[in-house]
C-alpha positions as CSV (number, residue, x, y, z in Angstrom):
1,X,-5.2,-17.5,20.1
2,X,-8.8,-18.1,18.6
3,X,-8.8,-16.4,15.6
4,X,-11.7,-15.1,13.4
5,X,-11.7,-13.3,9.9
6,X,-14.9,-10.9,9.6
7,X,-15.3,-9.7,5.7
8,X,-17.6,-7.0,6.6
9,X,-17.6,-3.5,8.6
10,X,-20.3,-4.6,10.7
11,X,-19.8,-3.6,14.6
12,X,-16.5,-2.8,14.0
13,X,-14.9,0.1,16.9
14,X,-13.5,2.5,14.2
15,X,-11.6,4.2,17.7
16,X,-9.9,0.9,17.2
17,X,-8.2,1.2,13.8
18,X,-7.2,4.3,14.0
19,X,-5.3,3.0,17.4
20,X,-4.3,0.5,15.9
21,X,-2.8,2.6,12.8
22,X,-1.5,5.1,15.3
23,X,0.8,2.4,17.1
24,X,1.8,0.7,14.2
25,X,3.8,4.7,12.9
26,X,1.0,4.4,9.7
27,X,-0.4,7.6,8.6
28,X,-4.8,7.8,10.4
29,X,-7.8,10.1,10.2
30,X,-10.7,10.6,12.0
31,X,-12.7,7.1,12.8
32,X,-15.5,8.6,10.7
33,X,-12.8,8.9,7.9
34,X,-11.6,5.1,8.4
35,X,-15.1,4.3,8.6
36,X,-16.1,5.9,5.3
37,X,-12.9,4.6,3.2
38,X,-13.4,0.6,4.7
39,X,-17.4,1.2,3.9
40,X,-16.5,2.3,0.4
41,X,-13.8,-0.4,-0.3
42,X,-14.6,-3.6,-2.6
43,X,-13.1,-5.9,0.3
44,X,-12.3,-5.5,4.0
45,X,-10.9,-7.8,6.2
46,X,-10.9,-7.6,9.8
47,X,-9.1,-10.2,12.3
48,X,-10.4,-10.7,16.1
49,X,-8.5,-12.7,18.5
50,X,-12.1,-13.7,20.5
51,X,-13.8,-10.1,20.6
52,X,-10.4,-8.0,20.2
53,X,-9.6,-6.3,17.1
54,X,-5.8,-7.6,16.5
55,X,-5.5,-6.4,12.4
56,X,-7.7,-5.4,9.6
57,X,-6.7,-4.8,6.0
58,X,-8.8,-3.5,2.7
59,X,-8.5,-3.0,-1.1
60,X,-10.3,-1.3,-3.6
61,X,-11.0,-2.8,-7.1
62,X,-12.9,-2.6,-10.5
63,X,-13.6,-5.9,-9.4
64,X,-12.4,-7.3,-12.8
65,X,-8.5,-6.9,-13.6
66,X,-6.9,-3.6,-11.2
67,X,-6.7,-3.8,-7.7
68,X,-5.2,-1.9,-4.7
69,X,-4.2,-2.7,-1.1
70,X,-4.6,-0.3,1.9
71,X,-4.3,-0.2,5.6
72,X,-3.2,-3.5,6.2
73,X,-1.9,-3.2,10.4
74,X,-1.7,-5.6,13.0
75,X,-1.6,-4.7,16.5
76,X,1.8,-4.2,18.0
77,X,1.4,-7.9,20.5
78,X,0.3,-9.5,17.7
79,X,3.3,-9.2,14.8
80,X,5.5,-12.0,13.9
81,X,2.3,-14.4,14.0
82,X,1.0,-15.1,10.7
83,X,-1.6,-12.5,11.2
84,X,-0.6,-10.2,8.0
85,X,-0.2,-13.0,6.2
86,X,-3.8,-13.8,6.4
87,X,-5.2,-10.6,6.1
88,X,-3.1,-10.1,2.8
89,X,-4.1,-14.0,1.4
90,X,-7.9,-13.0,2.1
91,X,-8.0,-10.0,0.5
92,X,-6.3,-11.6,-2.7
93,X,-8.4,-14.2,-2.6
94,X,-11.7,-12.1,-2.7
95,X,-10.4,-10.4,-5.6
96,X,-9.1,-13.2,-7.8
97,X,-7.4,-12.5,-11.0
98,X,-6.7,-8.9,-10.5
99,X,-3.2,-7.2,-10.0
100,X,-2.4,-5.7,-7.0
101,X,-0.7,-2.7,-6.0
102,X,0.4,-1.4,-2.7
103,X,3.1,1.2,-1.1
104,X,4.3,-0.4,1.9
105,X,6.0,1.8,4.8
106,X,9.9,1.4,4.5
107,X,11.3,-1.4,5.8
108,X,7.9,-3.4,5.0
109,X,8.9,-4.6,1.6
110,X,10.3,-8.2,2.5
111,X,7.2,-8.8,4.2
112,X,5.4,-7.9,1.2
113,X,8.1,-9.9,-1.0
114,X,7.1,-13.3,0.9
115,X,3.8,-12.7,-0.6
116,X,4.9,-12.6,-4.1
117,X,4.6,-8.9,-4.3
118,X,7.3,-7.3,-6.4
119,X,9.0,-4.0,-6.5
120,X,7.9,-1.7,-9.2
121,X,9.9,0.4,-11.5
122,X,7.7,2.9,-12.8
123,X,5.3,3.6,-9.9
124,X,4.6,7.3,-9.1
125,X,2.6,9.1,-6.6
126,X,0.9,12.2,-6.2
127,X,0.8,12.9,-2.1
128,X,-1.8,15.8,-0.4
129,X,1.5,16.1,1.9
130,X,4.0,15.2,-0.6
131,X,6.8,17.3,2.0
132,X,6.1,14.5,4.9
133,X,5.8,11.7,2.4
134,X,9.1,12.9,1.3
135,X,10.6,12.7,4.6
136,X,9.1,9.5,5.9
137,X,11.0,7.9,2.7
138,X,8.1,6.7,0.5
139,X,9.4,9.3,-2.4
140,X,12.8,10.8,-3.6
């Protein structure tokens, strides 16, 4: 693999992500959507294996003491090898001193856990499609 981190949205196939999203079973919009949101985030991270997109990650911030971690999805041939990793460890690292908060899909947490992420106790959610959030098992 020859690996490269790009921190910006520049020439970036937004078909790609939403792909990508699609065959990972994460919720996607329309590319102009995904384009929009990574555009408008305070850090993106995008990882190519040469000139393929093989994961991509973002957060959004008040730059100063709150952020929160979206989209993080790597392509199916490329789990299990340290690529999540880096996408999380770059995006905390361009947004030191903050907390972070994420939902992960069910069954993500541990890989979240190795991170030093921690389950929260309070956190609460208010879903456009709370009905389908409720059946894919993010609420109760």
């Amino acid at each position: 693999m020859n690996l490269r981190i790009q921190r910006d949205t520049k020439n970036i196939n937004w078909d790609e992500v939403v792909d990508t999203l699609r065959q990972v079973g994460m919720g996607y919009h329309s590319s102009e959507m995904h384009q929009r949101a990574f555009e408008n985030s305070y850090t993106v991270v995008f990882i190519f294996d040469d000139d393929k997109l093989v994961g991509f990650g973002r957060a959004i911030s008040d730059g100063e003491y709150q952020s929160a971690i979206y989209d993080v999805a790597v392509s199916p041939l490329y789990q299990g090898k340290g690529i999540g990793k880096m996408i999380i460890q770059a995006i905390v690292e361009n947004t030191a001193n903050c907390n972070f908060i994420l939902y992960a899909p069910p069954g993500k947490e541990l890989f979240y856990e190795k991170e030093s992420f921690r389950r929260m106790k309070t956190g609460m959610a208010l879903f456009v499609n709370s009905q389908k959030m409720q059946e894919m098992g993010f609420t109760d």
